[in-house]
RODO-2510 file (C-alpha; in nm, 4 decimals, decimal comma):
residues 218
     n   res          X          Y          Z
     1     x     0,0000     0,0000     0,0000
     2     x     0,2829     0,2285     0,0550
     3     x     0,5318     0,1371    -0,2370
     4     x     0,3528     0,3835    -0,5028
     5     x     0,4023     0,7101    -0,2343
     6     x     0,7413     0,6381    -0,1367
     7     x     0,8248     0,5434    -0,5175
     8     x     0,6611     0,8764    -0,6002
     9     x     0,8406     1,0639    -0,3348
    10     x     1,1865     0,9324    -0,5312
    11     x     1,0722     1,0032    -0,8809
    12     x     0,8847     1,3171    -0,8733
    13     x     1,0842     1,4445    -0,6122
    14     x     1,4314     1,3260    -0,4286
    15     x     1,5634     1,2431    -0,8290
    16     x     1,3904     1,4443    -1,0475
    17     x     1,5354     1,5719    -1,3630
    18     x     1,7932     1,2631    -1,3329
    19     x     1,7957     1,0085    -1,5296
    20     x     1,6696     0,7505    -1,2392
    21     x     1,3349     0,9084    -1,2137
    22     x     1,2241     0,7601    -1,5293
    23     x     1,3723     0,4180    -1,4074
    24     x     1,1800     0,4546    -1,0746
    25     x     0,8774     0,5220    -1,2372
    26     x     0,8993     0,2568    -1,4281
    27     x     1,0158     0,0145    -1,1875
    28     x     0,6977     0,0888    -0,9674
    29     x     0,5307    -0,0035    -1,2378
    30     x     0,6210    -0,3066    -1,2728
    31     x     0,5647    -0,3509    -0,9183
    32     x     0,1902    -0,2979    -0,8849
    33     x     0,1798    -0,5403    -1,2104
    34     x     0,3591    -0,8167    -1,1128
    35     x     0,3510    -0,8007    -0,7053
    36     x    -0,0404    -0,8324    -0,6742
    37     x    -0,0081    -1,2218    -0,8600
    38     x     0,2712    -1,3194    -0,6722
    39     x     0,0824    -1,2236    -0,3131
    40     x    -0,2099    -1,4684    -0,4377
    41     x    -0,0111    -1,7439    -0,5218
    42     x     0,2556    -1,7119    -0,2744
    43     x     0,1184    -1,6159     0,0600
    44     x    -0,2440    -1,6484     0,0147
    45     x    -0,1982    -1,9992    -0,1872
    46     x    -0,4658    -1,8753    -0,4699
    47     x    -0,5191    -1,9186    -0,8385
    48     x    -0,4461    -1,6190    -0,9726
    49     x    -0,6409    -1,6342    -1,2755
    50     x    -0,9964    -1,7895    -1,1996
    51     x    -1,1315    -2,1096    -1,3461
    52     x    -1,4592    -1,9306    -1,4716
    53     x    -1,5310    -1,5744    -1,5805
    54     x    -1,8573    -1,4680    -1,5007
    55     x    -1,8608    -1,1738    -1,8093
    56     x    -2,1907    -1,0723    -1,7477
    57     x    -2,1066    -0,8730    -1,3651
    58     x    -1,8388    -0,7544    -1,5929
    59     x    -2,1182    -0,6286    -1,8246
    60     x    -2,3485    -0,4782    -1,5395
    61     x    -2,0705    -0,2804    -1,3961
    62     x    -1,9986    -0,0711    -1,7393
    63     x    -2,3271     0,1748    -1,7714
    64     x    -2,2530     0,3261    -1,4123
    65     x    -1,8694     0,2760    -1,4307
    66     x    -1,9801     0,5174    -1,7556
    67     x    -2,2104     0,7562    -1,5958
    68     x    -1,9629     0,8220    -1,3233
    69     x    -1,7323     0,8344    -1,5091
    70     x    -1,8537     1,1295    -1,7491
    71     x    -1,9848     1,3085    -1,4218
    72     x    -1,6442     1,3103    -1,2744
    73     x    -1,4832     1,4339    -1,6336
    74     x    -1,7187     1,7366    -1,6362
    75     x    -1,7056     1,8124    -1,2937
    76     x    -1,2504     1,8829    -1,3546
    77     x    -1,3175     2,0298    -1,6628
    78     x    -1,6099     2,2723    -1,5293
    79     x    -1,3472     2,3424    -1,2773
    80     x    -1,0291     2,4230    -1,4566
    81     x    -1,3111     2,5860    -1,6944
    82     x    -1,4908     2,8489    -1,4807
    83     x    -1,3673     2,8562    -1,1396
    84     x    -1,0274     3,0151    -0,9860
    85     x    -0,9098     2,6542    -1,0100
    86     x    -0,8020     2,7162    -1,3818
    87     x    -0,6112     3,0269    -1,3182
    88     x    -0,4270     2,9156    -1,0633
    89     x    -0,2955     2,5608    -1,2529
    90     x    -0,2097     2,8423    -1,5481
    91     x     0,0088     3,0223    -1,2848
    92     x     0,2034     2,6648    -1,2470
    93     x     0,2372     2,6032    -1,6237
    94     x     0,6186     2,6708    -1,6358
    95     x     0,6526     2,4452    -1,3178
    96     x     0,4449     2,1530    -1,4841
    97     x     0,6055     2,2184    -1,7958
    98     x     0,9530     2,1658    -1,6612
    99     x     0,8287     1,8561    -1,4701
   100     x     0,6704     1,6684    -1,7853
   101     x     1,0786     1,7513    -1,9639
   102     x     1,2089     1,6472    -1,6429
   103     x     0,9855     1,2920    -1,7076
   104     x     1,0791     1,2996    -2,0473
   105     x     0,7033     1,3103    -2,1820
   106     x     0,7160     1,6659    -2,3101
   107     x     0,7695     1,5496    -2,6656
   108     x     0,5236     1,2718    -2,6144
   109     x     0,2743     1,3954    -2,4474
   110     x    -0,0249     1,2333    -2,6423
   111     x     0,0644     0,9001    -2,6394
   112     x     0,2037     0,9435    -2,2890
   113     x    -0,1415     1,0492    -2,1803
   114     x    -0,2812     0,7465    -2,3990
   115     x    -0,0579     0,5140    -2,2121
   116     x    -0,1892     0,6224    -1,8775
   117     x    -0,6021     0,6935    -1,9645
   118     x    -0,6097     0,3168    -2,1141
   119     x    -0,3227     0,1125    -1,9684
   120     x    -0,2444     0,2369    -1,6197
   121     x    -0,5523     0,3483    -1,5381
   122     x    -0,6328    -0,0685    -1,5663
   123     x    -0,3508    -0,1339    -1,4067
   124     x    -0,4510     0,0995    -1,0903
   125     x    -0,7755    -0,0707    -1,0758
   126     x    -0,6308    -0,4230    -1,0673
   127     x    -0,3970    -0,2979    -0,7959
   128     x    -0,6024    -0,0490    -0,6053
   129     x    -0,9049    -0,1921    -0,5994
   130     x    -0,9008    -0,5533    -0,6817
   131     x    -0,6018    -0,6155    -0,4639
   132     x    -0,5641    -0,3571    -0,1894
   133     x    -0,9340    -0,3436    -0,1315
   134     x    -1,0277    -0,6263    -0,2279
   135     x    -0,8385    -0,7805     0,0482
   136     x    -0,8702    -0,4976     0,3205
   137     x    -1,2683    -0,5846     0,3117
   138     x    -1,1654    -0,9546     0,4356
   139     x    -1,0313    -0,8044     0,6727
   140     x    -1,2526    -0,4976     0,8267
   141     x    -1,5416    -0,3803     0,7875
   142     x    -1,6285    -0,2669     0,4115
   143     x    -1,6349     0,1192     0,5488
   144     x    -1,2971     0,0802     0,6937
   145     x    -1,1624    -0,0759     0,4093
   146     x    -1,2742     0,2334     0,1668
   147     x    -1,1010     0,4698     0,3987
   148     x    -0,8031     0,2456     0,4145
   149     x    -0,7552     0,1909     0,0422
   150     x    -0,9252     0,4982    -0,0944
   151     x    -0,6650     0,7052     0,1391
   152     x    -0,3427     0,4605     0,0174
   153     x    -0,4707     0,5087    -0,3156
   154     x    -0,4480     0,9216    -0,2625
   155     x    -0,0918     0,9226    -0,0981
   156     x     0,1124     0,9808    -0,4480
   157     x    -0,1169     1,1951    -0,5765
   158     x    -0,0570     1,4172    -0,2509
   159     x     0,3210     1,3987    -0,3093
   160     x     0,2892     1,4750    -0,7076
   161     x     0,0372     1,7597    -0,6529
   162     x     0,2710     1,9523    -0,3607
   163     x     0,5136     1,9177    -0,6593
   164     x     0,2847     2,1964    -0,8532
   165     x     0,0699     2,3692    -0,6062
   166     x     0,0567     2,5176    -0,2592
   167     x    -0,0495     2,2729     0,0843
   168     x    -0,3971     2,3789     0,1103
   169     x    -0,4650     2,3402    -0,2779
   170     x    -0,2811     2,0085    -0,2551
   171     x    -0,4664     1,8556     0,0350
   172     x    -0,7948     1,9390    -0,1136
   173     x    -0,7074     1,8027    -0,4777
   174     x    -0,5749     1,4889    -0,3313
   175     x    -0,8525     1,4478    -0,0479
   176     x    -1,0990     1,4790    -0,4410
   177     x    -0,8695     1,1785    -0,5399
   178     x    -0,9670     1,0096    -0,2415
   179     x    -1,2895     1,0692    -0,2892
   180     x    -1,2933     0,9239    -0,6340
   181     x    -1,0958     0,5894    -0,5057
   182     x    -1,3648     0,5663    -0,2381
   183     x    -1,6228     0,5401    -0,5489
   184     x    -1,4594     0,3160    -0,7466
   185     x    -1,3830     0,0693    -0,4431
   186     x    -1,7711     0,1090    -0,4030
   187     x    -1,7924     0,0367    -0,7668
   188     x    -1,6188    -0,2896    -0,7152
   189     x    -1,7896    -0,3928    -0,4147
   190     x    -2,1691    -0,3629    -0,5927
   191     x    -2,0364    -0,5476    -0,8769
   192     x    -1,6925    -0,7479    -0,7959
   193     x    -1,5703    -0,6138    -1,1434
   194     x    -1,3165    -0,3992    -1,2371
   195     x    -1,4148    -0,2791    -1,5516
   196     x    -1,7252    -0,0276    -1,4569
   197     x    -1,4413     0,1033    -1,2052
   198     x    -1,1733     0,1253    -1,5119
   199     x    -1,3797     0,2854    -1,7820
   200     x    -1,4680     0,5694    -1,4760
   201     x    -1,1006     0,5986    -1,4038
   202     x    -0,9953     0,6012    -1,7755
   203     x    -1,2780     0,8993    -1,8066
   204     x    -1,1619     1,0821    -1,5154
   205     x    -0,7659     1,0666    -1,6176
   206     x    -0,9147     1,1928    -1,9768
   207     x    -1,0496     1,5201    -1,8250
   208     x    -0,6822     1,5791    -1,6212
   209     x    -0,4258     1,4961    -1,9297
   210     x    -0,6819     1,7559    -2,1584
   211     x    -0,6758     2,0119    -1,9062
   212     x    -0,2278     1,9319    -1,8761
   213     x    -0,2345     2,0007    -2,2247
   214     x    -0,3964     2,2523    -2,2581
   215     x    -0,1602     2,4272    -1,9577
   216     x     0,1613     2,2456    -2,1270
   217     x     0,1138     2,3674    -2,4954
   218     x    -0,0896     2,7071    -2,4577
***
């Protein structure tokens, strides 16, 4: 639960603008790929991949995994559009500028943004909320378990977000990303599927990488 913040704290902060931010980033990665598959079958003595799919919960979770997920797109870009919000992520564009050629995404930016709206927004649901939650709510009570993952789940976007903006703006921008990990581990539990809870997520991270370009390249 902690390995994304701390990696986060190295890459976006401690190292960046070196060359072993990009190889931290992509290291932790490869963690929250691989380490989730190797818990079930190593300490919890699990298939990893189940004997039967059940496609049609998979099915039932996409119209409201869809409706939340436009909902939470309009609500950033109404944001960034017409309140104070927008003017003061303008006010950082050098800042977030610098940090996307410190990442080495500047010149990539589109299929950057591509790579994280449809891959690791998938991959954060298989770790976030079919892993971490899905085995904090064996363990406590289903509201303890959305505060418990849904906060985990906020603690790099804290650390990236103090990269760009002062600690009041921060908190509240990563207590929103809490917020939206606390629906999608809701999203899971009414329909023990992923995919409603990607397709919101994928939304979601569509609004923010607009509203970066639009700061980046204006």
């Amino acid at each position: 639960m902690v390995e994304p913040s701390a990696a986060a704290l190295f890459y976006f902060v401690l190292l960046s603008g070196s060359r072993f931010a990009v190889m931290v980033f992509a290291a932790a990665k490869v963690f929250l790929l691989i380490w989730p598959a190797l818990a079930a079958k190593l300490l919890e003595k699990q298939n990893f991949y189940p004997s039967k799919t059940d496609w049609s919960k998979h099915a039932k979770s996409i119209p409201l995994g869809a409706v939340s997920g436009l909902l939470m797109a309009l609500v950033i870009l109404a944001g960034f559009q017409f309140t104070d919000l927008g003017g003061i992520v303008y006010q950082n564009s050098d800042v977030i500028r610098s940090k996307a050629k410190d990442m080495k995404i500047i010149n990539h930016f589109l299929m950057f943004s591509l790579l994280i709206c449809l891959g690791h927004s998938l991959l954060e649901e298989y770790y976030w909320r079919w892993y971490v939650y899905g085995r904090l709510r064996k363990l406590v009570r289903p509201p303890v378990a959305y505060f418990g993952a849904s906060l985990a789940f906020a603690g790099h976007h804290y650390i990236i977000l103090g990269a760009f903006f002062s600690t009041g703006l921060t908190a509240a921008l990563g207590t929103c990303v809490a917020l939206g990990g606390g629906l999608w581990c809701w999203l899971f539990q009414r329909h023990n599927s992923i995919v409603g809870c990607w397709i919101s997520h994928m939304m979601a991270d569509g609004a923010i990488f607009y509203v970066g370009y639009q700061v980046i390249y204006s």
